[in-house]
C-alpha positions in Angstrom: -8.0 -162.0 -89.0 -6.2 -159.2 -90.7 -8.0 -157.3 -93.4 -10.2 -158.9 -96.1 -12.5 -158.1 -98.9 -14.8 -159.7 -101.3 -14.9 -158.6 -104.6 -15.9 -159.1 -108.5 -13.7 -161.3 -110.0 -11.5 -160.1 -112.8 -9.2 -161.3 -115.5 -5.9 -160.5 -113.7 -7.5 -163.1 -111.0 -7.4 -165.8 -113.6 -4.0 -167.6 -113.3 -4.2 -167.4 -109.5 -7.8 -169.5 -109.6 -5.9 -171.7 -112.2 -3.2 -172.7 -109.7 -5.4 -172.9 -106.5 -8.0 -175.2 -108.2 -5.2 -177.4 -109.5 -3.4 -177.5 -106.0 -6.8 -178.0 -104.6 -8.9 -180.1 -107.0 -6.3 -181.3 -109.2 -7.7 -180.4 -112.1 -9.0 -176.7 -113.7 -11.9 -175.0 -115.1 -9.0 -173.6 -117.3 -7.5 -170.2 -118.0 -9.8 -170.2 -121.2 -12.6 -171.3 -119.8 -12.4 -168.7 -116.8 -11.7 -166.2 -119.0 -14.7 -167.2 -121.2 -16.7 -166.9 -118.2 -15.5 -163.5 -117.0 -16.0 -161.8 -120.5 -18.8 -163.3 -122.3 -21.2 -165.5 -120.0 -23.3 -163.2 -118.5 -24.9 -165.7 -116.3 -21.8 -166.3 -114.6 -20.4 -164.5 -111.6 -17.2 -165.0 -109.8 -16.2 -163.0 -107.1 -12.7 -162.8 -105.0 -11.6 -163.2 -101.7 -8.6 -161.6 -100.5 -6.8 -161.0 -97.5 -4.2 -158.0 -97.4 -4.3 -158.0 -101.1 -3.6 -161.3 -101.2 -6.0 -164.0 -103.1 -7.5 -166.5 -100.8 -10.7 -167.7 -102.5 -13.7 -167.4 -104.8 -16.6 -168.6 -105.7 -18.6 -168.6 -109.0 -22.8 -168.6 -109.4 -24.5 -169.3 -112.5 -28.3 -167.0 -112.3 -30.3 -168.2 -114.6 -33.6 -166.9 -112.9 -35.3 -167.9 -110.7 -32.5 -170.6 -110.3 -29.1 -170.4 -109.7 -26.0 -172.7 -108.9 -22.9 -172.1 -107.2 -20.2 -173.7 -109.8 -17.1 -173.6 -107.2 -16.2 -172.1 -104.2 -12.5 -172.5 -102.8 -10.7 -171.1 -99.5 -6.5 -172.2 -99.6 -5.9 -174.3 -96.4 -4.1 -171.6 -94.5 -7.3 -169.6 -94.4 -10.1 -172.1 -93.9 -12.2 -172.3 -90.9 -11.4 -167.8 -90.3 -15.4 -166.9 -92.2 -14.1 -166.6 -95.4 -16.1 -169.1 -97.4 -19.0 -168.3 -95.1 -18.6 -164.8 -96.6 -18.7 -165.5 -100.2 -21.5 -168.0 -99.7 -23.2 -165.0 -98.5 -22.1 -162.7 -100.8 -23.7 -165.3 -103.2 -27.1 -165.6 -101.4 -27.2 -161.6 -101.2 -27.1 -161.2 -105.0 -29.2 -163.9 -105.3 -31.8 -162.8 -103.5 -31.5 -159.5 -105.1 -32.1 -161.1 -108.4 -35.3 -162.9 -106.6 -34.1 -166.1 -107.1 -35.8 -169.0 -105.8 -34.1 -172.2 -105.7 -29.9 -172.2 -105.5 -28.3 -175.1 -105.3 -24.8 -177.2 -105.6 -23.0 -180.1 -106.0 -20.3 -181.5 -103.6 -19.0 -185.4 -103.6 -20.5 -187.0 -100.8 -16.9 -188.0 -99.8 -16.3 -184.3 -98.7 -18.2 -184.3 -95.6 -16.4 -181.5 -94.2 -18.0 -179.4 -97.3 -21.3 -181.4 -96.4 -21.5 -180.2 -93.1 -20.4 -176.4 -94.0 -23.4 -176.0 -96.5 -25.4 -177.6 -93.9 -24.7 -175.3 -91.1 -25.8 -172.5 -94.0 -28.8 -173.8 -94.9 -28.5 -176.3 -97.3 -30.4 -179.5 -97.9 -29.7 -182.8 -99.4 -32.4 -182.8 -102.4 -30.6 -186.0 -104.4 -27.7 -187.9 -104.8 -26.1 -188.6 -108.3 -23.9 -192.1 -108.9 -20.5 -191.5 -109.2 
C-alpha cells in the first residue's frame, strides 16, 4: 500500500465522514453532531485515516474512564482488507491503554459477520446480545 497515516480528526474532516457514513451506513451521525463532538465533547475522539492525503477512514471512542466505547469505525470498500481498520483499532487500544482504561467495548449488528469476525481476530468477545 502506498503511504498512509492516522491522525486526530478535525473539522475540515467533517463533510467527508458525512458522505462516507451515508454511502456506507445509510444514514449520519450528522455534520452538527460531528462537529459537536469535535469541539465540545471532550470524551470523544475521532481520529483519521488517510492514504496519500486522501480520506479513507475513522473511527471515534468515547473514554469515560475506566470504560470506553468505540462509537464507529469505517474503512471505504476500495481500501478494506490493506490494515487500515486494524490500525485505527489500534490506535484506539493505544490511547486507551494510556488512559488505563479497563473495559472497551462495541456494538456491531450480528448480521455483519464480516465485522464480527474482524473484532474477533483483535480480541474481542461476545459479552451480550441486544434484540433488534
Amino acid at each position: 500500500m502506498s503511504d498512509w497515516v492516522i491522525r486526530k480528526m478535525d473539522v475540515s474532516d467533517i463533510r467527508y465522514v458525512d458522505a462516507m457514513e451515508k454511502t456506507y451506513f445509510g444514514e449520519s451521525l450528522s455534520e452538527v453532531t460531528l462537529s459537536n463532538e469535535l469541539l465540545y465533547n471532550d470524551l470523544a475522539h475521532y481520529f483519521m485515516a488517510l492514504v496519500n492525503h486522501e480520506r479513507v477512514g475513522y473511527v471515534g471512542v468515547w473514554i469515560t474512564e475506566p470504560n470506553a466505547e468505540i462509537t464507529n469505525i469505517l474503512v471505504i470498500k476500495d481500501y478494506r482488507k490493506m490494515g487500515l481498520g486494524k490500525a485505527l483499532l489500534e490506535h484506539v487500544i493505544t490511547l486507551c491503554k494510556e488512559r488505563s482504561v479497563q473495559d472497551l467495548s462495541l456494538e456491531v449488528r450480528v448480521s455483519n459477520h464480516e465485522a464480527i469476525a474482524f473484532y474477533k481476530g483483535m480480541g474481542f468477545e461476545v459479552k451480550a446480545t441486544r434484540k433488534r
